[in-house]
C-alpha positions, -999 to +999 in steps of 0.1 A: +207+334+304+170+330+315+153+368+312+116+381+322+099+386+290+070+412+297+046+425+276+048+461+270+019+487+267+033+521+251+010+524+223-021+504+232-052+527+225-033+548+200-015+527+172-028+495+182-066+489+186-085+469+214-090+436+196-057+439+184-045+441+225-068+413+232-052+393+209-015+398+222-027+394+256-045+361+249-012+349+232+012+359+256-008+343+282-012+316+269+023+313+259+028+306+296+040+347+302+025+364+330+042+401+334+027+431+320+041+468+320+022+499+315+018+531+330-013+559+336-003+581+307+000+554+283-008+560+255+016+591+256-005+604+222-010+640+237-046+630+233-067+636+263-099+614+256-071+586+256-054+590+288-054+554+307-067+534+276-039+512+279-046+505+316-084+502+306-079+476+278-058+452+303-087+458+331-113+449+306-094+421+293-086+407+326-126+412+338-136+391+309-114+364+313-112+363+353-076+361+353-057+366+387-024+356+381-008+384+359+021+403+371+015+438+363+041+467+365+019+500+372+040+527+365+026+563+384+026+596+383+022+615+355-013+635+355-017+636+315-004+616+285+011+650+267+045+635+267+059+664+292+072+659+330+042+669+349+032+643+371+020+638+414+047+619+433+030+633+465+022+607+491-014+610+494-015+609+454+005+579+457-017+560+483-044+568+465-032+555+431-024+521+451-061+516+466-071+525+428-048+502+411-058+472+440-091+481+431-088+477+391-065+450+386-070+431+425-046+403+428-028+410+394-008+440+409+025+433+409+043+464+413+043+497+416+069+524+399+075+561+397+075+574+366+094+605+355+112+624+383+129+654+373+129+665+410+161+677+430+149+680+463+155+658+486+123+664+514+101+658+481+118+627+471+117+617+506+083+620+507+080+598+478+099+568+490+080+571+518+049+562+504+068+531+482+077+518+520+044+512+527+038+498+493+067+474+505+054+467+535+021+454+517+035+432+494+037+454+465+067+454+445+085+488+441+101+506+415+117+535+394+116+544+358+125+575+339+143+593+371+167+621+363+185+621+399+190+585+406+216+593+432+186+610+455+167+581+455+194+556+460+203+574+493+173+574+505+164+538+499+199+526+517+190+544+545+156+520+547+174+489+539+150+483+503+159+474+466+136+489+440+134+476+405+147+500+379+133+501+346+155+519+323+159+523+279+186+499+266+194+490+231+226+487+209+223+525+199+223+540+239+219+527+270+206+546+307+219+513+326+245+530+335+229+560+352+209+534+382+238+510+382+265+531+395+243+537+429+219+511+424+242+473+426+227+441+423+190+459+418+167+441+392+170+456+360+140+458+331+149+471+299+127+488+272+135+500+233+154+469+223+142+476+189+148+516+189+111+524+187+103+505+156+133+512+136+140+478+111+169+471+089+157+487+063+149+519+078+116+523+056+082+536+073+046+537+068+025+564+081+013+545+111+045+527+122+055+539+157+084+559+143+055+582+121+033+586+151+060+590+176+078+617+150+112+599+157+135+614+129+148+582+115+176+602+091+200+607+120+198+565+125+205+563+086+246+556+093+240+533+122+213+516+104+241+508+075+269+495+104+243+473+115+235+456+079+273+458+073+284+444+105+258+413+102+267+402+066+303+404+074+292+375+100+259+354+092+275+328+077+297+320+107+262+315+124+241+286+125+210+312+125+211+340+102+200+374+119+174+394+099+158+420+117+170+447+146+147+431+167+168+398+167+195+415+175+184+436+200+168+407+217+197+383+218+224+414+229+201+412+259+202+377+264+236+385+265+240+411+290+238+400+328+231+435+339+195+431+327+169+409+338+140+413+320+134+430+288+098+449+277+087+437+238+063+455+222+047+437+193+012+461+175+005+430+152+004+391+169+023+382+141+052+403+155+045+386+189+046+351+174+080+358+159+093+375+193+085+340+211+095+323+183+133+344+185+128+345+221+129+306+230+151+299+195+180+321+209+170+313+244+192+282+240+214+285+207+236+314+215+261+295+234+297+281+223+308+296+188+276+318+187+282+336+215+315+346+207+303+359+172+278+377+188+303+388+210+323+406+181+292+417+164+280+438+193+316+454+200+319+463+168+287+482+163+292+499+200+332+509+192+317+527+161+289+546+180+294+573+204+258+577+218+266+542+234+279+550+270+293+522+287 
């Protein structure tokens, strides 16, 4: 049941402020955590003075503290932080965004992904996965997130004998697994959105919550919202710890689910990240025997209602 926990970026230099980042990085690290996704266009604000702030915080962050164990997922590609597809997947860009990532973050480099492919083409895609090869070849860990024709790459890849990570949206309202899994067997899996952008139980928002600032519309969630709470009091008393907020749930149906390996959290306050390794090493080891099989119905019973979930 053992899952990567890593430390998600998204809105680092937008909603949540450098201190703020300092403080969930000093926590998860010393927390014993290590991995630590973001990507170049993060924060994806549509904000150009803020393009790479989230990449600049963990640089500055690292500098300070001379850390050199972190394992960081660099996701590449896009060329601005508008939100939209445009990105350099072309392999000089791509060698050139490794010698600059070695160069930033040295030793805490982990891996490298491409990040939103909408391409079809084949000799363009090849060109691409030629570049991850040689990131292979060094040492680098390789990966994909956000690719609209998985079954391109995963041709490719066979053909040269290599497993990239995929890093993919998964939570109990729709799932992308689904999409890399049917080419891509036995590949790591990382999941983000376990908490559906910020939504909570309640489905009440401030002006700065990430719903507000990402614009998600959380009316259309208003039904699924009310299954959830529904579904949950028909059970908490048959549990021996009562569920109280999405991201509970969303955390232990991933605890669950051996397709996934590692899930991205994404706490803006360190009180948020306090209770996520609180939950995290609580349901870690209590969801077994009775639980599980609670859980078990719970989770059926909110997918069997909701068509956006494809299995």
């Amino acid at each position: 049941m053992d899952k990567d926990l890593i430390l998600g970026t998204a809105m680092w230099g937008w909603k949540i402020e450098k201190n703020i980042c300092f403080q969930i990085l000093d926590k998860f690290y010393d927390k014993g955590f290590r991995c630590v996704d973001t990507a170049t266009n993060y924060p994806i604000n549509n904000s150009p003075i803020s393009f790479r702030d989230a990449e600049n915080i963990i640089a500055e962050w690292i500098n300070i503290n001379g850390i050199y164990d972190l394992k960081i997922i660099m996701k590449i590609g896009s060329v601005d932080n508008s939100g939209g597809s445009k990105n350099n997947l072309s392999f000089s860009y791509l060698l050139m965004n490794k010698e600059y990532y070695i160069s930033k973050f040295h030793h805490n480099l982990w891996m490298l992904m491409v990040h939103w492919d909408n391409r079809k083409k084949k000799e363009k895609i090849m060109e691409t996965v030629n570049a991850l090869t040689i990131f292979h070849k060094e040492n680098i860990g390789i990966g994909l997130s956000g690719i609209k024709y998985p079954e391109i790459y995963y041709n490719i890849f066979n053909d040269k004998g290599l497993k990239p990570s995929i890093e993919c949206k998964h939570n109990l309202y729709e799932s992308h697994i689904d999409r890399y899994i049917k080419y891509f067997t036995n590949n790591i899996i990382y999941t983000y959105g376990a908490n559906m952008g910020g939504l909570n139980l309640k489905n009440e928002y401030s002006d700065q919550s990430s719903i507000a600032l990402r614009c998600i519309d959380s009316s259309k969630y208003c039904e699924f919202i009310k299954r959830i709470n529904s579904t949950i009091a028909k059970y908490n008393n048959e549990l021996s710890m009562k569920i109280t907020t999405l991201n509970q749930l969303g955390l232990i149906e991933i605890l669950f689910n051996d397709q996934i390996n590692g899930l991205i959290i994404a706490p803006s306050k360190l009180n948020q990240l306090n209770s996520t390794l609180s939950d995290y090493e609580i349901f870690s080891v209590k969801i077994l025997g009775d639980s599980k099989m609670i859980f078990t119905k719970i989770f059926n019973e909110i997918r069997n209602k909701n068509s956006h979930f494809k299995k």
